[in-house]
N, C-alpha and C positions, 0 to 999 in steps of 0.2 A: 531610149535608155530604159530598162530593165525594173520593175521598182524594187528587186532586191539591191543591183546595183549602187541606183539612187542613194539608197539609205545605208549604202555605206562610204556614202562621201561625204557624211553628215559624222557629226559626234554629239555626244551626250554631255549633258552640264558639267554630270564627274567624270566625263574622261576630258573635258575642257581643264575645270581644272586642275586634275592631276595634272596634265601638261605643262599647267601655267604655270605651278608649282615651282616644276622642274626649269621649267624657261628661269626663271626668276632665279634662281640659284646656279643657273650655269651660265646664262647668257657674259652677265660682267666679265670672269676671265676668256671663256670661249673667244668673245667679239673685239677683246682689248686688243688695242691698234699696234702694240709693238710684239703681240705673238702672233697676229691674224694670220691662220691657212692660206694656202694659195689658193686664189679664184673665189674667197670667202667673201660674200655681200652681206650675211646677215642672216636672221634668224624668226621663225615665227612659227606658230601651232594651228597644227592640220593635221591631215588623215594621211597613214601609212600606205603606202603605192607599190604592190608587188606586182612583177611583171607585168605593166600595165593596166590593174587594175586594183581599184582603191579595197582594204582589207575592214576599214569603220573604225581601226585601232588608229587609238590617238598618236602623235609623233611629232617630237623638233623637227621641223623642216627648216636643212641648211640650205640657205641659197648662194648657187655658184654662180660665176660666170660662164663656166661652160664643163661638162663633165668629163674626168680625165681617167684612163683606165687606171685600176689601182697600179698595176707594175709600174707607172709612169712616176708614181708617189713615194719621198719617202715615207717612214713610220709615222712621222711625225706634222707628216701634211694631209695622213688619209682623215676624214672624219670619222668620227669614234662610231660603231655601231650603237652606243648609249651614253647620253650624256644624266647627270641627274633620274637614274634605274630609267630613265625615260628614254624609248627607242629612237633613233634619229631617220630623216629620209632626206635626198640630197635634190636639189633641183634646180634646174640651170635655168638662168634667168637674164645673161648676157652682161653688159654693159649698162647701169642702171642711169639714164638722165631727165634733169629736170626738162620736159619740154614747154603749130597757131599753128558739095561741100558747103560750108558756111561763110563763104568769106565775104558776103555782101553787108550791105549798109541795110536797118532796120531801127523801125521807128512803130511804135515805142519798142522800148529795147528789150529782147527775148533771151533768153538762153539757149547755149549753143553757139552764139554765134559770134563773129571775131570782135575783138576790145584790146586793146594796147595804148602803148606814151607814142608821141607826135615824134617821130624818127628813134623809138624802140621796139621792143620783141611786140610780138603778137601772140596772144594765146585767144581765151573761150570766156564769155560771161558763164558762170553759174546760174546765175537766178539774181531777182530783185529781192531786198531783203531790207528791214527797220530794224531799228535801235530796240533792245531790252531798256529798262530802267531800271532802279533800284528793287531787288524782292522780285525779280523775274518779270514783272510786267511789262506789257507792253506798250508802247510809244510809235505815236504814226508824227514825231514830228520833223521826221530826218529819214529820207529814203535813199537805197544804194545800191550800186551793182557788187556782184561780191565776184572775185574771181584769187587768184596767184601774188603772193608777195613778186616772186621774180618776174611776173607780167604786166601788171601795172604802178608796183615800187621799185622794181628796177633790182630787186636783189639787196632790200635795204638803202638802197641809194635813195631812193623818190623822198619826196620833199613835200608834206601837207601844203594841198593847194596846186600841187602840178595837176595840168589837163591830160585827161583821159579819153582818147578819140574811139569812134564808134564808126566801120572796121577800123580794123589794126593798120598802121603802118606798110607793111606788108601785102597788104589788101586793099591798098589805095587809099586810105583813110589820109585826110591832110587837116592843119587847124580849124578849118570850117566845119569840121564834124567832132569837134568837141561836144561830150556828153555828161561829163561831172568833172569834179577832182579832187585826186586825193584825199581822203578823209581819215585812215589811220590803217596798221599792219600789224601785221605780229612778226618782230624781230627772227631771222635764223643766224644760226651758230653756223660759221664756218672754220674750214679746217683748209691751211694759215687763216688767221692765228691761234683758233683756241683750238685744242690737240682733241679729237674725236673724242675719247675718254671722259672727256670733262662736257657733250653735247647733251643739251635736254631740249632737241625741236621734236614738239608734234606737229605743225601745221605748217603751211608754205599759202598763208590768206592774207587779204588784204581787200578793203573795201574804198571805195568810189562814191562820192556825195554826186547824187542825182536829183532830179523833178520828178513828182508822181504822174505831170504827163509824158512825160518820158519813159516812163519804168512802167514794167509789168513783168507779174510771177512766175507766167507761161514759160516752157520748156520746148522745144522746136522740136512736135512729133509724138513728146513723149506728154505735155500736157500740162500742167497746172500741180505742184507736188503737195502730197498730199500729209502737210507735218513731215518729221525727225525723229529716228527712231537711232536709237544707241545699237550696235551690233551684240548679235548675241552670241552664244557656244555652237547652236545651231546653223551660224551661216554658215561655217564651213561647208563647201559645196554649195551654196545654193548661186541663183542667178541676180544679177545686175546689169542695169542698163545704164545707159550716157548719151548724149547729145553733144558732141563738140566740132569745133570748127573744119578740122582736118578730115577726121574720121565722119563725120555724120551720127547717125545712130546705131549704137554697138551695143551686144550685151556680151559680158563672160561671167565668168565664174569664180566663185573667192576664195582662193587656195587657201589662204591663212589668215587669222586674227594676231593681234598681239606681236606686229613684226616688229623687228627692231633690223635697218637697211641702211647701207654706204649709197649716197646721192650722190652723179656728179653736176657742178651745176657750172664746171669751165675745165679744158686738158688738167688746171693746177688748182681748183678749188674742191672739194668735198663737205660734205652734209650728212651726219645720223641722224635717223627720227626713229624716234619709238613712238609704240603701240601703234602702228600702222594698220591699215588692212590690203592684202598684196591679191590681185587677181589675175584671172589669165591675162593673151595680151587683149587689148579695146580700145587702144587709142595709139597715136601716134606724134609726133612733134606739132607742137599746134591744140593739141587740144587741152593743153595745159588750163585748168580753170570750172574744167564741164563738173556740173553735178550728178555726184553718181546714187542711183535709187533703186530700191529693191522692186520688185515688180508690181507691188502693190502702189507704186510710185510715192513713199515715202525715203525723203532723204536722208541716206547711209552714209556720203563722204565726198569731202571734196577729189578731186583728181588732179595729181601738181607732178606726177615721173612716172619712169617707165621703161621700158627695154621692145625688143622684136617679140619677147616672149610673154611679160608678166606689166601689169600696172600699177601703182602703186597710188594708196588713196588715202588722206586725213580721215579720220575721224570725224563726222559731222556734228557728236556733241562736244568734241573738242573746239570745232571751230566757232561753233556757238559760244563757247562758254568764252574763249580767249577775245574773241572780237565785240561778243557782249551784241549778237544780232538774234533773230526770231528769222524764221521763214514761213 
């Protein structure tokens, strides 16, 4: 790639935020669930894409399920060329789901590799991670695996204190490879019964009470992370990597910051999150949990959905801050 290219898959603080401006003031009615477009998943700010090649000018990127010719649209279901004076770009992203190579048993326990409930899903540990304390500091006296509310709570179900096997279910994992349990989540909004509109999930995490001889920080390939870095105006475009069960080790690319995306997480349940970060695709079913890190191996976000085409990843100083852990 080209470094004029390059740098224009990038944007600039102010045309971040003019974007976000714009995001911010159109997003609510745009994304509201009883006018949603057809094929509409949601929305997030990135760089303009003309005939295949990115233009550096910022843009609402809508994301579809799949791209429909306009003739095919009425008036009323095309996307606007501009929403909030802010130009829009459209991009198919499929079928978004929450989704477990890595499937073996490992001692002490690594990231990347499979964790699940004793006859449930299976997804990916993150990393080993402690407790903050009061004033940010930190506390070595309670150690965890961090990985998916819906892979090792069950989608809110899980019960502090259930056992957490190391592989997953799926992977052969039986009671005897119990590795912690349950130690606490971060609730999601779903939709039955509370109506998308009214959704405030950023994160899909959930942490695992472990033994220090059990746990360690290491990442499977990619290495030991190196601290937590808040995303900034400038990642757009840049590269990311992961480690997960399914997939192994992948990097793609971060199309947009600041997304706000329809999850599914069953045929009849759905999930909003905002401020997401949405990348190409990097993963697959399975890898629900992996931590994803910029190349300097500081971690950028957890990895909890997905589609054939795009991934979709928390915020890692979200997840910090709601789960009240250190890496």
């Amino acid at each position: 790639m080209d470094q004029d290219r390059n740098s224009k898959m990038r944007l600039s603080t102010q045309a971040y935020l003019e974007a976000v401006k714009a995001m911010q003031s159109e997003a609510d009615p745009f994304l509201h669930p009883k006018h949603l477009r057809r094929n509409v998943k949601g929305m997030g700010v990135g760089v303009k894409w003309v005939k295949g090649k990115p233009t550096g000018e910022p843009a609402l990127i809508v994301f579809v399920t799949e791209k429909v010719n306009r003739e095919q649209l009425t008036k009323s279901e095309l996307v606007p060329q501009a929403l909030g004076k802010m130009q829009t770009d459209v991009v198919a992203v499929g079928e978004v789901w929450a989704y477990a190579v890595l499937p073996g048993k490992v001692r002490p326990l690594a990231g990347g590799y499979s964790v699940g409930r004793i006859n449930g899903g299976t997804g990916t540990i993150a990393t080993c991670v402690t407790d903050l304390t009061e004033g940010e500091q930190l506390s070595s006296n309670n150690f965890y695996l961090l990985s998916n509310n819906h892979v090792i709570a069950a989608s809110n179900q899980g019960v502090k204190g259930d056992p957490i096997i190391q592989p997953g279910a799926v992977d052969g994992g039986r009671p005897t490879d119990v590795v912690g349990y349950l130690a606490r989540y971060v609730p999601i909004l779903f939709e039955p019964p509370v109506p998308r509109s009214q959704h405030q999930n950023f994160v899909d995490a959930a942490l695992a009470q472990t033994r220090l001889d059990l746990s360690k920080r290491e990442i499977h390939w990619i290495g030991y992370p190196q601290g937590w870095r808040q995303s900034e105006p400038s990642d757009v475009g840049s590269l990311v990597q992961k480690t997960g069960r399914t997939t192994g080790y992948t990097i793609g690319r971060i199309i947009s910051l600041d997304t706000i995306i329809d999850v599914n997480y069953s045929p009849t349940t759905i999930s909003r999150f905002t401020q997401q970060i949405l990348t190409t695709a990097m993963s697959a079913p399975g890898d629900s949990g992996s931590l994803v890190l910029d190349m300097a191996n500081r971690a950028i976000g957890l990895l909890f959905a997905g589609s054939e085409t795009a991934t979709i990843v928390n915020p890692i100083a979200m997840v910090r801050k709601l789960l009240k852990v250190e890496f």
